[in-house]
C-alpha positions in Angstrom: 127.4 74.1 75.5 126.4 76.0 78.2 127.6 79.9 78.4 126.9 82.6 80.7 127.2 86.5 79.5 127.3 89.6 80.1 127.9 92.9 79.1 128.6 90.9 75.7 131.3 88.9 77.5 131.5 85.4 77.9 131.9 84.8 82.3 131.5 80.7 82.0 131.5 78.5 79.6 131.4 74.3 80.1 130.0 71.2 78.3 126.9 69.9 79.7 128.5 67.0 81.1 130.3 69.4 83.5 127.4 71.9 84.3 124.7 70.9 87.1 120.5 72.2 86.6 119.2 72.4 89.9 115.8 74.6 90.2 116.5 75.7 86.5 119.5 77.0 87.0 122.9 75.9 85.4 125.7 75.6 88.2 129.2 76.0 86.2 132.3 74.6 87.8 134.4 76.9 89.1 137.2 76.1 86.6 134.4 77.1 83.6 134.6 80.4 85.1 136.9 83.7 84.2 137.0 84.2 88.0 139.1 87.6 86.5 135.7 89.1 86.2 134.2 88.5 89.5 134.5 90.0 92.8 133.7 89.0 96.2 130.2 90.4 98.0 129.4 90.1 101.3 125.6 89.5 100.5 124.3 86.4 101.2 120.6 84.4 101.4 119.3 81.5 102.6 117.6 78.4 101.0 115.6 76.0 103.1 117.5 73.2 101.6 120.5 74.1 99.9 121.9 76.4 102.8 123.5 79.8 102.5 124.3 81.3 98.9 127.4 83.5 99.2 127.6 86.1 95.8 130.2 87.8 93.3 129.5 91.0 91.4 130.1 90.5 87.9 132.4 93.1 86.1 133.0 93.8 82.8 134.6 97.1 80.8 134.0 99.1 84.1 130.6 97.9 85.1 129.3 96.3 87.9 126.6 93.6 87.9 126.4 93.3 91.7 125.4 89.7 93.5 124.9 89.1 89.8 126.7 85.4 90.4 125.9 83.2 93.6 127.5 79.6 95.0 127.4 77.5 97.9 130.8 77.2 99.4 129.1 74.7 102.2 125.2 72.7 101.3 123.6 71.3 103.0 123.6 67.6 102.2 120.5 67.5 99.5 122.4 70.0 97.2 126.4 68.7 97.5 126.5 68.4 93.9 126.5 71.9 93.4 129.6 72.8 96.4 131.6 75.5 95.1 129.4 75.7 91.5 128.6 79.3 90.5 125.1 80.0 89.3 124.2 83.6 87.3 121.0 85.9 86.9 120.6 89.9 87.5 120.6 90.2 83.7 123.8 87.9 82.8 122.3 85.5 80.0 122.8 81.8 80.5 122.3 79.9 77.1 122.3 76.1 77.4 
């Protein structure tokens, strides 16, 4: 089962059925995530064929882990299975 954390705090946690691996990275469905501990950035990039990434800080006890979580709220067509998915790195641990 797939599970992302942090600070020793379980973010997202979802069978494999529900998760998506694109480039090596495990895309959990919103639902899978304690959207409690995130909070909106305004940081953003840019993939040549998934679009534009938006990011959350991850928080936990008081600390900030910031863009530490990304999604794509609108892909480009090649990467629609992931709309709305969040993604982690910046340290968060994502055991599959």
């Amino acid at each position: 089962m797939p599970t992302a954390i942090w600070n020793g705090t379980v973010i997202a946690e979802a069978s494999d059925a529900e998760v998506e691996i694109v480039e090596n990275n495990v895309y959990f469905p919103p639902q899978s995530v304690k959207r409690e501990l995130l909070r909106d950035s305004t940081h953003t990039t840019m993939c040549p064929w998934k679009g534009v990434a938006s990011y959350y800080d991850v928080e936990v006890d008081g600390q900030r882990n910031r863009n530490a979580a990304w999604y794509y709220p609108t892909p480009k067509d090649a990467a629609k299975a992931i709309t709305g998915r969040i993604a982690f790195w910046h340290g968060v641990e994502v055991c599959r």
